[in-house]
N, C-alpha and C positions, 0 to 999 in steps of 0.2 A: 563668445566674448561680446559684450556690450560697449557701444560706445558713450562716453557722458556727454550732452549738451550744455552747453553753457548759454544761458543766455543774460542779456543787459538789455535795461530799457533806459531811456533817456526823458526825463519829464520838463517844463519850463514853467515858471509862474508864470501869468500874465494876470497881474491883479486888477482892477478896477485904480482909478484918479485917487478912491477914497481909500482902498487898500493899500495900496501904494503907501500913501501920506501915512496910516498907522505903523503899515512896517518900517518906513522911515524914524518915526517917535519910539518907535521900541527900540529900534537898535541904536538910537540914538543913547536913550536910556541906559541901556546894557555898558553905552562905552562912557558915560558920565560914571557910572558907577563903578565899573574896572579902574578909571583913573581916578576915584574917590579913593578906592581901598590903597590905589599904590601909591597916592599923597600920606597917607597915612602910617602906610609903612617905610615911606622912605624919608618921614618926617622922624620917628623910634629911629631912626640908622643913624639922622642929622645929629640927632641928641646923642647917642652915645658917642658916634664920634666928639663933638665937645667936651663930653667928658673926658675922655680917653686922653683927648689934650688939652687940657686942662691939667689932670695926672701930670703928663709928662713934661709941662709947664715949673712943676713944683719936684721936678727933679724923681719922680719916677719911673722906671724905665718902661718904653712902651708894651713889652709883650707882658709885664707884669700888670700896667694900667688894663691895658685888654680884656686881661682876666678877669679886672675887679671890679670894671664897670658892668653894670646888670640894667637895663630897658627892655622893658615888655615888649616884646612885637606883637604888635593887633592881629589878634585871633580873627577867623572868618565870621564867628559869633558874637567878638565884640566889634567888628567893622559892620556886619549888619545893626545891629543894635542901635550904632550910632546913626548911619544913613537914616535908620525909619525916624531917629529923634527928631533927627534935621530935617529931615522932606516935611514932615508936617500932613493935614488930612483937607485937601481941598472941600471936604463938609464942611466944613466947621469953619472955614476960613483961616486954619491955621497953620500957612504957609509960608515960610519965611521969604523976606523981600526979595521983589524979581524975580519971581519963576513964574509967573502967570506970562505969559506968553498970547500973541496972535488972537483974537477974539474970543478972550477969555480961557482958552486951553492951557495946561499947564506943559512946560517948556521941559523936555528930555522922557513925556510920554507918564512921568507921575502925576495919577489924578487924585 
């Protein structure tokens, strides 16, 4: 009979001032862009609810209104789609206002 060893290792960054400050920008990045997609989905949730009461404003009942109101909720492909329209291509200069950031770098890690 054999016995199994198990082992674990334990690793730690320790990046460099300069590593540091990019990992900072990307994860900064990551959560601009999580709370992008969830403005956006929970701006599709605002709207149907408005409609929904609106419906039952005008005397329809609400589980029926529920039914009949229809808003897209933003796909992962149409929330990308959008983010890339809006960040713009720091080449070209076509970045929409305020996001240049600190001595020229662009602000949440998009260059």
């Amino acid at each position: 009979m054999q016995a199994e060893v198990l082992r674990a290792f334990r690793f730690t960054l320790d990046p460099t001032p300069g590593q540091e400050e990019d990992l900072l920008r990307h994860a900064g990045a990551a959560r601009w862009a999580f709370n992008h997609a969830l403005r956006m989905k929970v701006t599709a949730h605002r709207q149907w609810r408005a409609a929904v009461e609106g419906l039952v404003e005008q005397g329809v009942a609400e589980v029926d209104a529920r039914e009949q109101v229809r808003v897209p909720v933003p796909t992962k492909p149409s929330i990308q789609k959008h983010l890339n329209s809006i960040k713009g291509d720091s080449r070209v200069g076509g970045l929409p206002e305020g996001v240049a950031g600190r001595r020229g770098r662009v602000r949440g890690g998009m260059r």
